[in-house]
LUMRO-574082 format. One record per atom (N, C-alpha, C, O): residue number from 1; atom name; z, y, x. Coordinates in nm, 2 decimals, decimal comma, always signed. Each point is the difference from the previous one (the first is absolute). Layout:
// LUMRO-574082
+-----+----+--------+--------+--------+
!   k !  a !      w !      v !      u !
+-----+----+--------+--------+--------+
! NUM ! CA !      Z !      Y !      X !
...
+-----+----+--------+--------+--------+
This chain:
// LUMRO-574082
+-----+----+--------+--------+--------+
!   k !  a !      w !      v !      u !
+-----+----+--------+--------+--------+
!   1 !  N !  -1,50 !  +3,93 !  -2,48 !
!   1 ! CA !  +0,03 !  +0,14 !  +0,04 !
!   1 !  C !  -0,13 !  +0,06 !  +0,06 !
!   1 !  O !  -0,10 !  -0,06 !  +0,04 !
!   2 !  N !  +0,10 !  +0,20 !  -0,05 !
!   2 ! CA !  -0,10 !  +0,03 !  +0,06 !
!   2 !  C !  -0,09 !  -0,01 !  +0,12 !
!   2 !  O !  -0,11 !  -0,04 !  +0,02 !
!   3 !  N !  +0,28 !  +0,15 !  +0,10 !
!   3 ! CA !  +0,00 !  -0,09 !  +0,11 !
!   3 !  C !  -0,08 !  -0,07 !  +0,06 !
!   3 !  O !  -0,08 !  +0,03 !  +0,09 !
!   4 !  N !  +0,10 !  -0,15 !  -0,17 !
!   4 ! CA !  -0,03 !  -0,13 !  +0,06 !
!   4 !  C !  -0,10 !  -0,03 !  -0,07 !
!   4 !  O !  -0,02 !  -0,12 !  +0,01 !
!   5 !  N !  -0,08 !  +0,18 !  -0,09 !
!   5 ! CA !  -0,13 !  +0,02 !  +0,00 !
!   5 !  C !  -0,07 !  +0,08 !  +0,13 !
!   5 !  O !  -0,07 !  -0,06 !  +0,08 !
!   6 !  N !  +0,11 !  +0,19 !  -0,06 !
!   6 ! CA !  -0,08 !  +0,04 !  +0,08 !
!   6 !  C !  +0,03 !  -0,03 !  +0,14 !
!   6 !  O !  -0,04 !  +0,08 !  +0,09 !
!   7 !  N !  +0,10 !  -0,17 !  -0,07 !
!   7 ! CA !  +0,07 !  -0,07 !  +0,14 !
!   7 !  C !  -0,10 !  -0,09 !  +0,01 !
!   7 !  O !  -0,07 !  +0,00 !  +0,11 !
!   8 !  N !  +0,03 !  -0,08 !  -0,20 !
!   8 ! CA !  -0,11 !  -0,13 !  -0,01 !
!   8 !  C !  -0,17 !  +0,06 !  +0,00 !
!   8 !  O !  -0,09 !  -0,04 !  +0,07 !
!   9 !  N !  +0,09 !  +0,15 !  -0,15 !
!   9 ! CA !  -0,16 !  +0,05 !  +0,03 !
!   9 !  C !  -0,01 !  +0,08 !  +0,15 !
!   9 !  O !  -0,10 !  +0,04 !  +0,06 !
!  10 !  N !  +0,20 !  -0,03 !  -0,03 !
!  10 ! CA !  +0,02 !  +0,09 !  +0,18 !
!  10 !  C !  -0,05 !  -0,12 !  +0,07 !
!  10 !  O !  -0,10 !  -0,02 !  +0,07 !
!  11 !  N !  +0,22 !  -0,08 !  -0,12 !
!  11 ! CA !  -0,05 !  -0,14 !  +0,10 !
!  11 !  C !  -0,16 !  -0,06 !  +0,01 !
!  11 !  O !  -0,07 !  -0,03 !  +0,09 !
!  12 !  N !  +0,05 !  +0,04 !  -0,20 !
!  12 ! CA !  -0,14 !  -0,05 !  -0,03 !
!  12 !  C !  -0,16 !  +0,07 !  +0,06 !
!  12 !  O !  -0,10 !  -0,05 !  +0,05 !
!  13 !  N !  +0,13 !  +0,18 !  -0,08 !
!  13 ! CA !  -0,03 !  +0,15 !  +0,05 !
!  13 !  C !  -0,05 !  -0,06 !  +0,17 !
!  13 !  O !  -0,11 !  -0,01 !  +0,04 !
!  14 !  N !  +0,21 !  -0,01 !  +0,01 !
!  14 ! CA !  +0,05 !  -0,02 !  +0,16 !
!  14 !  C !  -0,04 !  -0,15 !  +0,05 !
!  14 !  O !  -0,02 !  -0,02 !  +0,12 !
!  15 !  N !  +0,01 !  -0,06 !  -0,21 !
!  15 ! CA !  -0,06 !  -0,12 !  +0,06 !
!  15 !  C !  -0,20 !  -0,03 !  -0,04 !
!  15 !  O !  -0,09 !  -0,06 !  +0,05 !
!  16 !  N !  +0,12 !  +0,16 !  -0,20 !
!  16 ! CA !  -0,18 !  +0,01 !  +0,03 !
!  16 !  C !  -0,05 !  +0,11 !  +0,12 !
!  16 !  O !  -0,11 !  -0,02 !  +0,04 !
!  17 !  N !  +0,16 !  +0,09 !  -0,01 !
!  17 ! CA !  -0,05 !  +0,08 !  +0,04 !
!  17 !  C !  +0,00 !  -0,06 !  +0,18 !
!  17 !  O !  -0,09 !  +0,03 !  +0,08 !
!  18 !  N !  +0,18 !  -0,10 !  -0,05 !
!  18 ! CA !  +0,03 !  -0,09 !  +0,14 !
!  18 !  C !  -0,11 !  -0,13 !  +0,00 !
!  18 !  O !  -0,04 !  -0,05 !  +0,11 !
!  19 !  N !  +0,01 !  +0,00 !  -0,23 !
!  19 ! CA !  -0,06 !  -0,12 !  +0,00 !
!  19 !  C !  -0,15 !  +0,08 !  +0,00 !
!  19 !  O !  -0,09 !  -0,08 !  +0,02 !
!  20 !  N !  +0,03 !  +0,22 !  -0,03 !
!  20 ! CA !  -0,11 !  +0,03 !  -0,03 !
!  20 !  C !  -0,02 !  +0,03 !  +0,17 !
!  20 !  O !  -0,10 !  -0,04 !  +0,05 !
!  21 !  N !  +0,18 !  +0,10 !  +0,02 !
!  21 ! CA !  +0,02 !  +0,01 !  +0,14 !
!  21 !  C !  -0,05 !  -0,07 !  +0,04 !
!  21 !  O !  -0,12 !  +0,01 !  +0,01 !
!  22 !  N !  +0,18 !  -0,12 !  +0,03 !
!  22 ! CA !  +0,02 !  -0,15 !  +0,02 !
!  22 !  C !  -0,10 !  -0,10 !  +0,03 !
!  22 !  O !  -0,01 !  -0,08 !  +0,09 !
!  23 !  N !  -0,11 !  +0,12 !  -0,22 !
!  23 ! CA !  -0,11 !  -0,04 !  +0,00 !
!  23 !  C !  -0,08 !  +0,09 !  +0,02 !
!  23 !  O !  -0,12 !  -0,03 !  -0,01 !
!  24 !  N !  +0,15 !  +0,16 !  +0,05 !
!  24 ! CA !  -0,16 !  +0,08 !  +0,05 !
!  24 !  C !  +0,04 !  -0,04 !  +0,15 !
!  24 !  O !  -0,08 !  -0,08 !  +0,05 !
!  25 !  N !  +0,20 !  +0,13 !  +0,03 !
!  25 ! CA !  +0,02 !  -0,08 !  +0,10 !
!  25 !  C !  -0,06 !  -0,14 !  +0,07 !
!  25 !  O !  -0,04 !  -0,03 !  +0,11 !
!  26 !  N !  +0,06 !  -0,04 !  -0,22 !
!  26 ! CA !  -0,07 !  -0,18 !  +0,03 !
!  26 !  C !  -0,14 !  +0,03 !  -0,02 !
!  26 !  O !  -0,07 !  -0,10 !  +0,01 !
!  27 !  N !  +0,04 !  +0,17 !  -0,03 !
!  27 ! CA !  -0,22 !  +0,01 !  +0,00 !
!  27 !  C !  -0,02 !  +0,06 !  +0,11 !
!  27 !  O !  -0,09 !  -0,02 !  +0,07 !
!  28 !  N !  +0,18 !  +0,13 !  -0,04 !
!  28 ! CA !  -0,06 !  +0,07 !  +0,11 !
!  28 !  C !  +0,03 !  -0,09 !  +0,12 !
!  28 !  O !  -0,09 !  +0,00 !  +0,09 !
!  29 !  N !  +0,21 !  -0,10 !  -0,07 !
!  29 ! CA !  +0,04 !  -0,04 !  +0,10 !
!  29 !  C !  -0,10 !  -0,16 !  -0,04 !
!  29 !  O !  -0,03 !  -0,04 !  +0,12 !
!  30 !  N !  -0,03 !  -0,03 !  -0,20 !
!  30 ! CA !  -0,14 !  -0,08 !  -0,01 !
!  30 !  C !  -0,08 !  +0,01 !  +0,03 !
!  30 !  O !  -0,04 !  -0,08 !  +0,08 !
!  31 !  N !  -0,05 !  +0,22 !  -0,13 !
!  31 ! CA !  -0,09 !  +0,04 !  +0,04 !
!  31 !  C !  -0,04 !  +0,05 !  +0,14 !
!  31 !  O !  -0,12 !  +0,02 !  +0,04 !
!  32 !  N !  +0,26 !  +0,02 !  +0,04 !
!  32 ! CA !  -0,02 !  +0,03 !  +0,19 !
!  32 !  C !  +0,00 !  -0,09 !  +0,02 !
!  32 !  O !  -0,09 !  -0,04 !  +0,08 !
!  33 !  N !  +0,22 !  -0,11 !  -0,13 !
!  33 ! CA !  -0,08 !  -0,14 !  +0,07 !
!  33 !  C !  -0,15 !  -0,05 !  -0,01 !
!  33 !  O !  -0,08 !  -0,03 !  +0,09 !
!  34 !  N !  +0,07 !  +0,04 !  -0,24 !
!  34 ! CA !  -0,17 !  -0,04 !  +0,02 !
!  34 !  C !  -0,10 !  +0,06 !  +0,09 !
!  34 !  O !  -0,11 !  -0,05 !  +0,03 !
!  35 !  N !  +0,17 !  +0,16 !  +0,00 !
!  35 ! CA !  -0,14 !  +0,09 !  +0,12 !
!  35 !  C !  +0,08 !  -0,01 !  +0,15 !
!  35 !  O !  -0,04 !  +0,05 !  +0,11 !
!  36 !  N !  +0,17 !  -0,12 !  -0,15 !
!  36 ! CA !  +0,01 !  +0,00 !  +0,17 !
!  36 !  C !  -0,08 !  -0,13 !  +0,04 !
!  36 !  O !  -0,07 !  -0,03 !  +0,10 !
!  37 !  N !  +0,11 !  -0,07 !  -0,22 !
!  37 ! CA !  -0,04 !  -0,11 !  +0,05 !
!  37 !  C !  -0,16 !  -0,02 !  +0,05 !
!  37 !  O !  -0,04 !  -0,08 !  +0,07 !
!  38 !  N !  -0,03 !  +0,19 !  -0,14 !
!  38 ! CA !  -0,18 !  -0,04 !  -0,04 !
!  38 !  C !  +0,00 !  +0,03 !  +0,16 !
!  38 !  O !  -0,05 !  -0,08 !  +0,08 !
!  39 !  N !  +0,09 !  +0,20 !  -0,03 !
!  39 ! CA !  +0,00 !  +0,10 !  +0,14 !
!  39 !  C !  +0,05 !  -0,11 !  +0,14 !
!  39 !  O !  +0,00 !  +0,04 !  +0,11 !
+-----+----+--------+--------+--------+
């Protein structure tokens, strides 16, 4: 069904787009450990 194609590219849509979050989040939150730690 169609549907249930664009149900699965929504899903997908929504977990790349959370997983790209995710990891700009995890560098920014890396990179203040590395300069809290050096400080």
């Amino acid at each position: 069904k169609i549907p249930m194609f664009w149900e699965w590219s929504a899903l997908i849509i929504a977990l790349f787009y959370f997983i790209v979050r995710y990891t700009k989040t995890l560098k920014k939150l890396k990179s203040n450990n590395l300069t809290f730690i050096k400080t």
